[in-house]
N, C-alpha and C positions, 0 to 999 in steps of 0.2 A: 504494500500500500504506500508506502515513502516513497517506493521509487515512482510510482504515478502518479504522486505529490510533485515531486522535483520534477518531472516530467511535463508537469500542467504548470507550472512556477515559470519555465520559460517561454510561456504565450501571454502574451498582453489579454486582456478585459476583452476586448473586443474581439477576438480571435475565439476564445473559447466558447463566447455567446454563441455567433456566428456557425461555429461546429455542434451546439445544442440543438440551435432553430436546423438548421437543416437535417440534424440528425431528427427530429421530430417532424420534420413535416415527411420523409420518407417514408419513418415508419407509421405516420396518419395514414400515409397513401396503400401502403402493403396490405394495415389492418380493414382497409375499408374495402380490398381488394377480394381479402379473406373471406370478410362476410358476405360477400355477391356471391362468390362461389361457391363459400357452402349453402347458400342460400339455394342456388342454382342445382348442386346436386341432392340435397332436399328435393327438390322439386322433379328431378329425373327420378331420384329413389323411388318417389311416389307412385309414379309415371308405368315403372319398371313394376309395383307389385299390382297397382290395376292391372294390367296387363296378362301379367302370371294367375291372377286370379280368373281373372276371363278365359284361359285358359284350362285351368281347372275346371270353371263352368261348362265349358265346351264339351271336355273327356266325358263327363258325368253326364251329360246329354244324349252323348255317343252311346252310354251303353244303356 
C-alpha cells in the first residue's frame, strides 16, 4: 500500500482526478452495457422455454 502511496504522490491534483473521472465514466459505460445484455438474454431465455414448451405441447398431441 506505500508503495501506491509514493506512486500516487508523484501526480499532481489534477492528474489523479482526471484518471478517476475517466476511470468512472468507462466503467458507467460497461455497467450499463451489462445490464442491456443480461436484460436481453433474459429475454431470449424466455423466448427459448416458450418454445421448448410448445414443443412438449406438440409431442403430447402427437400421441
Amino acid at each position: 500500500m506505500e508503495n501506491f502511496t509514493n506512486f500516487l504522490m508523484g501526480f499532481n491534483i489534477q492528474t489523479i482526478l482526471a484518471l478517476v473521472a475517466v476511470s468512472w465514466y468507462f466503467s458507467a459505460g460497461i455497467k450499463s452495457d451489462m445490464r442491456h445484455l443480461e436484460s436481453k438474454m433474459d429475454a431470449q431465455a424466455a423466448r427459448t422455454d416458450r418454445l421448448y414448451e410448445m414443443f412438449i405441447d406438440l409431442l403430447k398431441e402427437k400421441r
